[in-house]
N, C-alpha and C positions, 0 to 999 in steps of 0.2 A: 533754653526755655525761660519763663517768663517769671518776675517773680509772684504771688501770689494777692490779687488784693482784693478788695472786700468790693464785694456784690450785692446789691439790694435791688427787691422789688417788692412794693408794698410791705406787708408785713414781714419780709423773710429779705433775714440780711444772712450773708454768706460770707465768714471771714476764717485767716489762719488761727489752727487752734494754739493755743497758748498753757503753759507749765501752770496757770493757776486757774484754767479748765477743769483740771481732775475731778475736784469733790461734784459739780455738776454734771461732768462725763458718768463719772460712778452714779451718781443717783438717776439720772436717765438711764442708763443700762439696764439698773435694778430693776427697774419699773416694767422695763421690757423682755426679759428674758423671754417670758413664755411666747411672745412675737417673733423676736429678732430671732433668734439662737435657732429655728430649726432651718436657716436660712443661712445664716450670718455665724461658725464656729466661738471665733472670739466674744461672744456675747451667752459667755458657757455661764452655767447655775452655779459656779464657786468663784463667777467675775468679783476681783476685789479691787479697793480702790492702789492696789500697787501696781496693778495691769491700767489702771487708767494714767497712772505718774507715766510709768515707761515708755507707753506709747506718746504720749504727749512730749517725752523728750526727745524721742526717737524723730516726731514731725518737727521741734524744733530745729534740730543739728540738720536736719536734710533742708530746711529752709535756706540754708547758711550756705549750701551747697547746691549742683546744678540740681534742678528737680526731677526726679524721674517718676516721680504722682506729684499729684496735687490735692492734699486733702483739707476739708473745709469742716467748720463750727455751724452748725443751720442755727443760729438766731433769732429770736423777734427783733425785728426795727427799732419797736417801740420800748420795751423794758430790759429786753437784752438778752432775756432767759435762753436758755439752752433745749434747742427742740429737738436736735441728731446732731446727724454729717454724711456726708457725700461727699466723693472724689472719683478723679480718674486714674487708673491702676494700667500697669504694663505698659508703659508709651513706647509703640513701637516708633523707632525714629527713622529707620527707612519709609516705610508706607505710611508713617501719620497717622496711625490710629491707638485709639483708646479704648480700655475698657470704665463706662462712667455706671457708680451704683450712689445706693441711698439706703436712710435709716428714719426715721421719724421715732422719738418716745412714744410712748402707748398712749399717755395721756392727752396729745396732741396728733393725733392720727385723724383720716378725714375730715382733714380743712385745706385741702390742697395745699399745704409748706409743701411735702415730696416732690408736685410738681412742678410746682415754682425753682425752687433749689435747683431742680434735673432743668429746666428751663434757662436759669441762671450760668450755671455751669458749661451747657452746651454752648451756650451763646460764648462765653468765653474760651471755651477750644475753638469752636469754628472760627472766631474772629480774631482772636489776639493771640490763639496759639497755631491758626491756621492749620488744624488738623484735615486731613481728606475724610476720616468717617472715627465716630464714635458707638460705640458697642454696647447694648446694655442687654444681658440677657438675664432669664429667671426663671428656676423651677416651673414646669409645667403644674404645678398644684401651689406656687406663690401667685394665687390670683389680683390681690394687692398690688405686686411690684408689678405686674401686666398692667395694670389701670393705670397706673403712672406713668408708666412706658408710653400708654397707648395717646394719656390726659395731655400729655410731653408734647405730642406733633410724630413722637418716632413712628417709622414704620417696620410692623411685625413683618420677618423676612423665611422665620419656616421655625423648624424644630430641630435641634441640634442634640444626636442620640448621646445618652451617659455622657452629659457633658457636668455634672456637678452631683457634689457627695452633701445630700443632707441629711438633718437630723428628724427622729421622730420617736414619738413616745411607743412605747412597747406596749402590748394588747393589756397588761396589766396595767398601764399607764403608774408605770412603775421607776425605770428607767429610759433615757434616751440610748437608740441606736441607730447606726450612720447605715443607709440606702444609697441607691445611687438614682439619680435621677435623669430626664430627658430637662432639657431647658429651652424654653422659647428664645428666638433672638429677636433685637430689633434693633432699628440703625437709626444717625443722626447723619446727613452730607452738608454740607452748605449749601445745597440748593433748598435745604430744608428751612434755613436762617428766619422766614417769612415766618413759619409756625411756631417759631420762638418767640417771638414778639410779644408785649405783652397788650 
């Protein structure tokens, strides 16, 4: 695989995250929990910035080595700030396929980054990692991550039963408890490459 490199389009640059990320990784997360977390587990309500260190060393040392994901920094172009991240998870390397997600901070949500980044990204599987198809599925009740999916060019391919465990607040909205959910799928091929384009 390929190594990792920085992506831009318009406002949204896509690059490897980096050990002095954390305090920005930490304070985007923060922001987001009530968003991200009933979706996303590692974006739990006692997220601290020592979970944001480990992971960021953790995508170091795998950069150093072959890559089996690829994860990315969503950036602004222009001043640099830290908006999410998105990558592609599970590369299977017989059949070529990926599973590709995304994150946006709350405060930066609906301004199209999500799409663009999921735009970005797929363009560089399909083209410079040559994947056959990328995967991107989502709770049937993450109506968000569907509009991205959908913003993206991917094509919705059906419904995939108890295919993901999330989270939700309890009738007291008191505590969170894990459900299991149905999840939409939707795919990226390279014949799809056109609806990438910006």
């Amino acid at each position: 695989m390929k190594d990792k490199p920085n992506l831009v389009s318009g406002q949204v640059l896509l690059r490897p995250c980096r050990p002095d990320d954390a305090a920005d990784l930490y304070a985007a997360a923060r922001e987001s929990i009530a968003e991200v977390y009933p979706w996303m587990p590692w974006c739990h309500p006692d997220y601290s910035i020592e979970e944001s260190r480990t992971w960021l060393a953790q995508q170091c040392e795998e950069r150093s080595q072959e890559s089996t994901e690829y994860s990315f920094a969503i950036t602004d172009s222009g001043d640099g700030s830290f908006l999410g991240g998105c990558g592609m998870r599970y590369i299977n390397q017989v059949d070529r396929v990926v599973n590709l997600g995304y994150w946006v901070r709350t405060s930066r949500t609906r301004q199209g980054i999500a799409t663009t980044a999921t735009r970005l990204l797929a363009r560089f599987g399909l083209e410079e990692l040559k994947l056959n198809r990328i995967e991107i599925f989502a709770s049937i009740d993450n109506k968000a991550s569907q509009r991205v999916a959908e913003k993206a060019g991917a094509t919705r391919e059906g419904i995939l039963r108890n295919r993901l465990v999330v989270r939700e607040l309890s009738p007291d909205n008191m505590v969170y408890r894990e459900r299991v959910s149905d999840a939409v799928m939707f795919s990226l091929i390279p014949q799809d490459l056109t609806k990438l384009l910006d």
